[in-house]
Each structure stands twice: as structure tokens, then as C-alpha cells.
N, C-alpha and C positions, 0 to 999 in steps of 0.2 A: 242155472248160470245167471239168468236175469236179475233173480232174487238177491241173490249174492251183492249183485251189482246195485241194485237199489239199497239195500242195509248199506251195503261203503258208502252210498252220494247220501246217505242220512245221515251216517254217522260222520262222516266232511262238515255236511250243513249245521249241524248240531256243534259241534266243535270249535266250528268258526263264529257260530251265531253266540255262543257261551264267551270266547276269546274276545269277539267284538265289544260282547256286551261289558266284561270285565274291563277291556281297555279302556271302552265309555266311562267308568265309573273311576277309574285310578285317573284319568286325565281328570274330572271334575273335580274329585279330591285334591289334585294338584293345584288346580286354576284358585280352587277356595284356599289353600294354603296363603298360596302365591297374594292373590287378593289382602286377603288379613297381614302379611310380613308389610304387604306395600302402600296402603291404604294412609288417607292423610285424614287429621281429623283436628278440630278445632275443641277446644277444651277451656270449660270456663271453672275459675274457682271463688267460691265468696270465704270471705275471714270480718271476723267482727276485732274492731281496733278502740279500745275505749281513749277518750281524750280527758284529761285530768288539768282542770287549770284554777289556783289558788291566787290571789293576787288582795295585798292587805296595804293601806294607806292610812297614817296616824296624822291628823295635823293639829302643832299647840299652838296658840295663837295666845299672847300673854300682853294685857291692856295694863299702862299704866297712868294712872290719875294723878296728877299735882294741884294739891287745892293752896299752899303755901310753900314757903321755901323749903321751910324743914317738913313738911307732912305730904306722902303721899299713899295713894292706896293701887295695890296691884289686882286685879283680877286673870284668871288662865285656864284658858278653854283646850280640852281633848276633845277630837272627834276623830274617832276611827270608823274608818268603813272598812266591808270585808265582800268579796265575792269569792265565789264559789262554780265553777262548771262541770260537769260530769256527765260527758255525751257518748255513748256508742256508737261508732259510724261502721258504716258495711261497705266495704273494699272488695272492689269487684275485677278480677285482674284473669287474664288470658292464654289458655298457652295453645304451640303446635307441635303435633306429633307425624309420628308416623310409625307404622304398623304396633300404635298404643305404645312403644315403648321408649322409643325415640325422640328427646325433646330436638324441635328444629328451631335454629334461627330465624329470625325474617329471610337474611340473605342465603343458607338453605333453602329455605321454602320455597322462595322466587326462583333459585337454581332447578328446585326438583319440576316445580309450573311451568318452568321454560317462558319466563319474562324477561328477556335483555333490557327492558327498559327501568325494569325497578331494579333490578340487580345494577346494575349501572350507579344507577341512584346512590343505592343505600352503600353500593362500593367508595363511591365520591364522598358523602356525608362523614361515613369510617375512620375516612383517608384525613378527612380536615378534622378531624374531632382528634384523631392520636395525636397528628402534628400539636394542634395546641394542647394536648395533655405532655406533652414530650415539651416543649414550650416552656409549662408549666411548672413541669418537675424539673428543668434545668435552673430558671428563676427561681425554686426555691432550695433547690443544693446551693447556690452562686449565695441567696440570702442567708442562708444556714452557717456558710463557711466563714463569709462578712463577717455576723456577729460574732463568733467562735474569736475566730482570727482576730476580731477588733479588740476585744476585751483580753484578749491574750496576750498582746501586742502592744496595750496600751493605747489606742487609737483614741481620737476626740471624739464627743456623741453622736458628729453628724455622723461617720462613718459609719458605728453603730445604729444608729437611727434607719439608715439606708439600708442593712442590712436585711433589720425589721419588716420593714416597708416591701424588700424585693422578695422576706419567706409570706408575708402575707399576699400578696399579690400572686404568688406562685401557687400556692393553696387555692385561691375563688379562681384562676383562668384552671386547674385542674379539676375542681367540684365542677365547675359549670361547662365542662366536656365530656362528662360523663357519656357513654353510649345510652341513650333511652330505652324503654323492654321491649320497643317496639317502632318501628320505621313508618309501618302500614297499619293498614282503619280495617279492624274487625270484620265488618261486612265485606272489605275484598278478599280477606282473607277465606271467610264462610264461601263466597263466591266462587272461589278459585279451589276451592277443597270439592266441594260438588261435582266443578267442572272436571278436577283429575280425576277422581274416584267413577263418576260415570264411565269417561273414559275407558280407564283400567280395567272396569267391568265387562265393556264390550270389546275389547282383546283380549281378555279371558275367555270371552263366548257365556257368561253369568250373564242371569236375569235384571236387569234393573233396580228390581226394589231388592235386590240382595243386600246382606247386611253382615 
């Protein structure tokens, strides 16, 4: 009877200790899943841009001489110059992910880091940069329709003129609103990816140097 009874608290302990150990291992497997989906990472890429610049200047310069009324003598100088430039430049440009497949915004990014105060930021900056693209594109429908309108209509040059003036004006306050590829500096970004990823790791219950 005893016997009996020791093979069952074996074959318990043995069961449980297999269950324990298998649950150990399917939760780590998770936590590394988990890890890799959620993980931020700062990613750099280089591109080579070549720059091509040709620029050619002819000047004649033509002398004329009077020795007498009726006699004179012309002389006439060419001088052309020529340059030439032909430069490679290495473009070094940034992006951010998350779990490798995800490209993120700035203003994601600062969302997922949990920064009210860039996010703030970069919401403000946004918010005035559309207004004057919206600005933009209004001044150059308005200059669009001007000229359209003027020349259709018969109108005098100034009108015309004005028309010109309000689509070009509408173009450079829209180019120079453009949203930039980036709000924030490299280095806080690298900062702030470390400090999430650490993080992430130690509520997963992962190692540190985990990768």
C-alpha cells in the first residue's frame, strides 16, 4: 500500500514538474514573440546622390578703331569659359520602426514613449504648417481662376497680373510648409528607443542583453 502510494506522489511530482517546465518555456516563447512584434528601433540608411553642374559663358567684345573719316579698322574678341562639376554626395537619412516592420512617425513615436510634451509639440507645429498649406492652396485656386477668368473675360493686365502674382505666392507659402522627415534629433530618438526596449524587456521578465 505504501508503495503504491509513493509511485502516485512520483508520478504527481513528475507531471507537474514536466507541466511547470513546459509552461516555463511556451510563456518565454511568448514574452520573445511579444518582444520582437513590439520592439522600436532606429534605422539608418546611406544613398549616394551624384550632382551634375555644367555652366558655359561666351563674351565678344568687338573694338573699333577710327584713324580718318572714311577709314576704320574693327578688331573682335571671343572668350569662352566652361566649367564643369561632377560630385558624389552620401545622404544620410533615418527612419523608425517598430517590431522591424512598422515605419513610425515622430508623432507615433513620442505617442508609443509616452511624451506629452513632444507630442504636443510636434501636434502644434502640424496644426500651423497645414493651416498655411491650406492658405496656400487657397491663394493659388483664387490666382488660378484670376488668370483663367481674366483672359476670358477680357480683363486689363493688371488684373491678370494679380492673378499671377496670387498663383505664385500660393506655390512658395505651400513648398515652404512642407511637413519636414523629421520634428526630433537622432540622438533622442536612439535615447528613447533604448529606454522603451529596456523597459519592454523587463515586463517580459527577458534578459537585458536580449536581442
Amino acid at each position: 500500500m505504501f508503495k503504491k502510494i509513493s509511485v502516485a506522489i512520483l508520478v504527481f511530482f513528475l507531471f507537474n514538474t514536466f507541466a511547470f517546465a513546459e509552461s516555463s518555456t511556451d510563456k518565454l516563447y511568448l514574452s520573445k514573440q511579444t518582444y520582437q512584434h513590439s520592439k522600436l528601433e532606429l534605422v539608418t540608411k546611406k544613398r549616394l546622390v551624384r550632382e551634375r553642374e555644367n555652366y558655359s559663358n561666351t563674351d565678344i567684345t568687338t573694338t573699333t578703331y577710327s584713324v580718318e573719316a572714311s577709314y576704320s579698322r574693327s578688331y573682335t574678341n571671343i572668350a569662352t569659359a566652361n566649367l564643369a562639376r561632377d560630385e558624389d554626395k552620401e545622404i544620410t537619412n533615418w527612419y523608425l520602426y517598430k517590431g522591424g516592420v512598422r515605419e513610425l512617425s515622430d508623432l507615433d513615436f513620442v505617442q508609443i514613449i509616452g511624451d506629452p510634451v513632444e507630442f504636443n509639440r510636434i501636434m502644434n507645429l502640424e496644426s500651423q504648417k497645414a493651416n498655411w498649406r491650406m492658405l496656400g492652396g487657397v491663394t493659388l485656386g483664387i490666382g488660378i481662376a484670376t488668370m483663367i477668368g481674366g483672359a476670358a473675360l477680357g480683363a486689363n493686365q493688371s488684373i491678370i497680373s494679380g492673378g499671377a502674382l496670387a498663383t505664385v505666392a500660393g506655390f512658395f507659402i505651400s513648398a515652404f510648409n512642407f511637413s519636414p522627415a523629421h520634428y526630433i534629433q537622432p540622438d533622442y530618438a536612439m535615447e528613447k528607443v533604448d529606454e522603451y526596449n529596456l523597459n519592454l524587456k523587463k515586463k517580459l521578465g527577458l534578459p537585458v542583453d536580449y536581442e
